[in-house]
N, C-alpha and C positions, 0 to 999 in steps of 0.2 A: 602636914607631911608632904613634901615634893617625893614624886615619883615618877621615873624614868621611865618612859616606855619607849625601847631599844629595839629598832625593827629594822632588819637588815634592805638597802636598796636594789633593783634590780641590778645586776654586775652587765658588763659589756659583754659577755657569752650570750649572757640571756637575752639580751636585747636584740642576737640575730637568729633567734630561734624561735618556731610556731608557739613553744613552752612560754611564752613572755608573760600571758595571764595569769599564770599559778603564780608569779612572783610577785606580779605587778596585787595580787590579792589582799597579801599581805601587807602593805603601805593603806590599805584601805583599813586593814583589823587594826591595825596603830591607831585609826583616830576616832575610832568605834572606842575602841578601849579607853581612849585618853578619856572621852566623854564622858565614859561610864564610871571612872574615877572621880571625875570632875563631881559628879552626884554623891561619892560617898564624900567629899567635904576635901580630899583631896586635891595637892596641887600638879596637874598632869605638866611633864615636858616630854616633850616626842622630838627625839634621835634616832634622825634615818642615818645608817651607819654605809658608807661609804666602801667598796674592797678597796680604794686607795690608801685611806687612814683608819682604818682601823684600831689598831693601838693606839695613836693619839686623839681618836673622839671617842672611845673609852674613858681614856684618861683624863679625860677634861670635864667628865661625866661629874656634876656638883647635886645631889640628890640625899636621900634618906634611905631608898628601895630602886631597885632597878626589873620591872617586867620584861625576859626574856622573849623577845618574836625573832631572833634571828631563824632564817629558814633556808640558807644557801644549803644546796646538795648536787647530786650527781658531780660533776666536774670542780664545782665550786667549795665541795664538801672543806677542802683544806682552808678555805677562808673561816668556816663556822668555826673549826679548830682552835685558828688563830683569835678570833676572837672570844672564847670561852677559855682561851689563856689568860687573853685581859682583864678580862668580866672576875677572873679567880683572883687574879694578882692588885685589883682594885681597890677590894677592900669594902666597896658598896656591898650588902646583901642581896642577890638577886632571885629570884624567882626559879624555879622549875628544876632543870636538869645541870648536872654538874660535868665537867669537860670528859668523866669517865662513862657517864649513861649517854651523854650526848651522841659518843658515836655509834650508839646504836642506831642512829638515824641511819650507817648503813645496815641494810637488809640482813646482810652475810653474817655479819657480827651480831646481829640480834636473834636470829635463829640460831646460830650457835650457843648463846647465853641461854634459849629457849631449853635447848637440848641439854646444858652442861645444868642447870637447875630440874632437869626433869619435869616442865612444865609442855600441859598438853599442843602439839603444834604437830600440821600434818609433813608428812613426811616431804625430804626434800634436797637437792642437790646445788651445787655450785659449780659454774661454770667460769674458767678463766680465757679456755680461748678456743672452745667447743669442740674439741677432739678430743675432749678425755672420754673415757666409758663410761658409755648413760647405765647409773642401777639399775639390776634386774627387780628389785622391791619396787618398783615406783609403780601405780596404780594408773591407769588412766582414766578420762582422760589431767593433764596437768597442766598449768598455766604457766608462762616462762614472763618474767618480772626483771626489773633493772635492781641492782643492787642497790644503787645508793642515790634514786631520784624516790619524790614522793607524787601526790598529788596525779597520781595515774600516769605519769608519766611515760612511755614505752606503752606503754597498757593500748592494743590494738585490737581487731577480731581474729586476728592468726595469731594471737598469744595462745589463745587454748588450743591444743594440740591433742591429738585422738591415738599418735602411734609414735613410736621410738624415733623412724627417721621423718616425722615430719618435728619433731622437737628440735633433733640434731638441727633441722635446718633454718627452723625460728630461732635456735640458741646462735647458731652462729651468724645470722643475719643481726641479731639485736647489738650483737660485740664489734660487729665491723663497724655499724650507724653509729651506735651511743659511744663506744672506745671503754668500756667500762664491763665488769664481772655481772654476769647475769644469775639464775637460781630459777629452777623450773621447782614447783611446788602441787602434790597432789591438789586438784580441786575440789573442794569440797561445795556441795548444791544445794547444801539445807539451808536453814533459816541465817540471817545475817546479822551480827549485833556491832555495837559499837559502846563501851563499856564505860564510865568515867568513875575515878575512884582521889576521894578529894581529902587531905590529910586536917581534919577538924580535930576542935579542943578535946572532944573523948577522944581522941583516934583514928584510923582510918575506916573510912567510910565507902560503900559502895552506892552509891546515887544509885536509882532506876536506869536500868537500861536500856538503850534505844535502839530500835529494831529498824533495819534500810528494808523496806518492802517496794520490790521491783512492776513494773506495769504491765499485764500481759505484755510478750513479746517473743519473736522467734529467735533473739538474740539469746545468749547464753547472761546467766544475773552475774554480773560484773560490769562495770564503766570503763570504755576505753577514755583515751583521753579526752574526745572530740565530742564525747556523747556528755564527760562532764562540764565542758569549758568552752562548744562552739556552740549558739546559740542557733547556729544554722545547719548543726546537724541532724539527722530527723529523729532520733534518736536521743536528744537533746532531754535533759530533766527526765531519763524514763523510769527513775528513782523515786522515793522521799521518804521521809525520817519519823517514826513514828512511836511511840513510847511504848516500850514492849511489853505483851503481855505473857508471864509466864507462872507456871506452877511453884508452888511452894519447893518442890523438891529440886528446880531445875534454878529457881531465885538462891537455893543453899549451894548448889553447886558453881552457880558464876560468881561467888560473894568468895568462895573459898579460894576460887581461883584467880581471881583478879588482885586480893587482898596480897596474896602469896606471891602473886607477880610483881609488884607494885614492892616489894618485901625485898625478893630474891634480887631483883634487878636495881634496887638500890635509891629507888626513883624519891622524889619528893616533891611536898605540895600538891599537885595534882596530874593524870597521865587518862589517857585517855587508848582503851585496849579495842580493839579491831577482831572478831573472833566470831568464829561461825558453826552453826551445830548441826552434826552428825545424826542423823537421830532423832531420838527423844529426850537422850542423855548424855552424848559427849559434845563437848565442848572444845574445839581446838584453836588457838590463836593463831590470826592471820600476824598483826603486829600488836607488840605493844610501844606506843609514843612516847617515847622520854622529853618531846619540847611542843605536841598540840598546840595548835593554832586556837586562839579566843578568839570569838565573836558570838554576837548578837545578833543570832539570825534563826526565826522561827522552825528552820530544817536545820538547825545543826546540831549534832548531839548531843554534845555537852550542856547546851542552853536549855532544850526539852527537859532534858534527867536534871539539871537543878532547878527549874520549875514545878517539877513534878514534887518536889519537898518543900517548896515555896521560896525557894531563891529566886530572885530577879538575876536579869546576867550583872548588874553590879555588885551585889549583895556576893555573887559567887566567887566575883573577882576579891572582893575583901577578905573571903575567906583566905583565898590564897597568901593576899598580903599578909593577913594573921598569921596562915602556917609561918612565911618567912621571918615575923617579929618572933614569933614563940622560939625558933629554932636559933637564932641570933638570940635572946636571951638565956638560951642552955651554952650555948657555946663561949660567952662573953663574962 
């Protein structure tokens, strides 16, 4: 079986921006990945897909299965678009999120889908061009976030914000820099998960959970950008990923809502939910991922939680390739 793995290259915006590592990340998961195909007896081809051509290295795309990595966002978001047109109109089966969950990769649109499903998520606002009237409901203190970048992007030490007009003035400093809709979000300080839930032959599945446990610090538990991607910040790694432990009643309750999320929002194959608790017992979602990033790295989420059931990361990847045969032969 030849299989595509389809990883989008950095665009020329990116290339003049501090942001260049989170992009440049993913040209590295493509060939992790390919490898790890290569082990299940697969025949890996890796297409770095170009913003020039797009549609036509798509098109030329000659495969069986195509693994989704495109990861354009913020400014670039409309590239993903266009490409998740072609990926539809191709004909190849591909992997993960489909052109209508895809854009939930913006923020705004996925908290609203949060809201419009009634699935737990803390409260939260949108901001277009920071003189609208900030809620009286919003709790402080609350973190002010880009809409539509991932990978920490925006994400500073003056995102948390302690009072009304010191947000007003993160909100509207963030829209002047970035040019893009912001979202201030109650912060929530309890424990931190990250969730993956992987559509196998029973059904869907909730893997073990993986828990980001933070390192003493006088910093507030969140990663700006610098602290996840500069190697020279001091601050640097003050995270790691560790396989969560929780009670029976608190494992019923992430199962019910991941599943239901994963359900509501339409997703497939596999997603990977971002969610933090309140508590002892609520559970609220920061995001849920309709196109997560793969890889093979002893901190990364997803990798831990299907180890933790004895998946290898290839073994996990095959799974996915399965969801996509299975669902290609209901539909055909």
């Amino acid at each position: 079986m030849t299989i595509a793995i389809l990883y989008s290259l950095p665009t020329r915006r990116a290339k003049h921006t501090t942001f260049l590592k989170a992009d440049e990340d993913t040209v590295v998961s493509a060939s992790v990945v390919a490898r790890a195909l290569s082990e299940k007896g697969a025949t890996p081809l890796l297409i770095g897909l170009s913003e020039d051509t797009i549609v036509k290295t798509i098109q030329s795309i000659r495969a069986d299965l195509i693994i989704n990595l495109i990861d354009w966002t913020g400014a670039d978001l409309p590239l993903s678009l266009v490409a998740m047109d072609a990926l539809t109109a191709c004909g190849i089966p591909f992997a993960g999120a489909t052109k209508e969950n895809f854009q939930l990769v913006d923020k705004v649109v996925m908290k609203k889908a949060l809201d419009r499903f009634v699935l737990p998520t803390a409260r939260w606002q949108v901001f277009h061009t920071g003189n609208e009237p900030i809620l009286e409901t919003l709790t402080y203190p609350v973190i002010v976030k880009l809409a539509a970048e991932h990978c920490s992007i925006g994400l500073e030490k003056t995102s948390l914000v302690q009072s009304k007009d010191d947000l007003r003035a993160v909100v509207q400093d963030r829209i002047k820099r970035f040019s893009q809709d912001v979202y201030a979000e109650e912060f929530i300080s309890g424990r931190e998960f990250q969730i993956t839930v992987l559509e196998q032959k029973q059904g869907l599945v909730m893997l073990p959970p993986a828990e980001i446990m933070y390192k003493p610090s006088e910093s507030a538990e969140f990663l700006t950008f610098t602290e996840r991607w500069n190697e020279e910040d001091p601050l640097y790694a003050r995270s790691n990923t560790v396989l969560a432990v929780l009670t029976e009643e608190q494992h019923i309750l992430f199962e019910s809502i991941a599943l239901r999320t994963f359900t509501d929002l339409k997703f497939r194959d596999f997603t990977r939910i971002d969610a933090r608790m309140r508590g002892a017992n609520e559970l609220l979602i920061l995001e849920a991922n309709p196109n997560p990033g793969l890889d093979d790295d002893e901190f990364y989420s997803m990798t831990i939680s299907a180890k933790a059931v004895g998946l290898t990361f290839p073994d996990f990847l095959w799974e996915i390739v399965e969801s996509v045969l299975r669902r290609q032969k209901i539909s055909s």
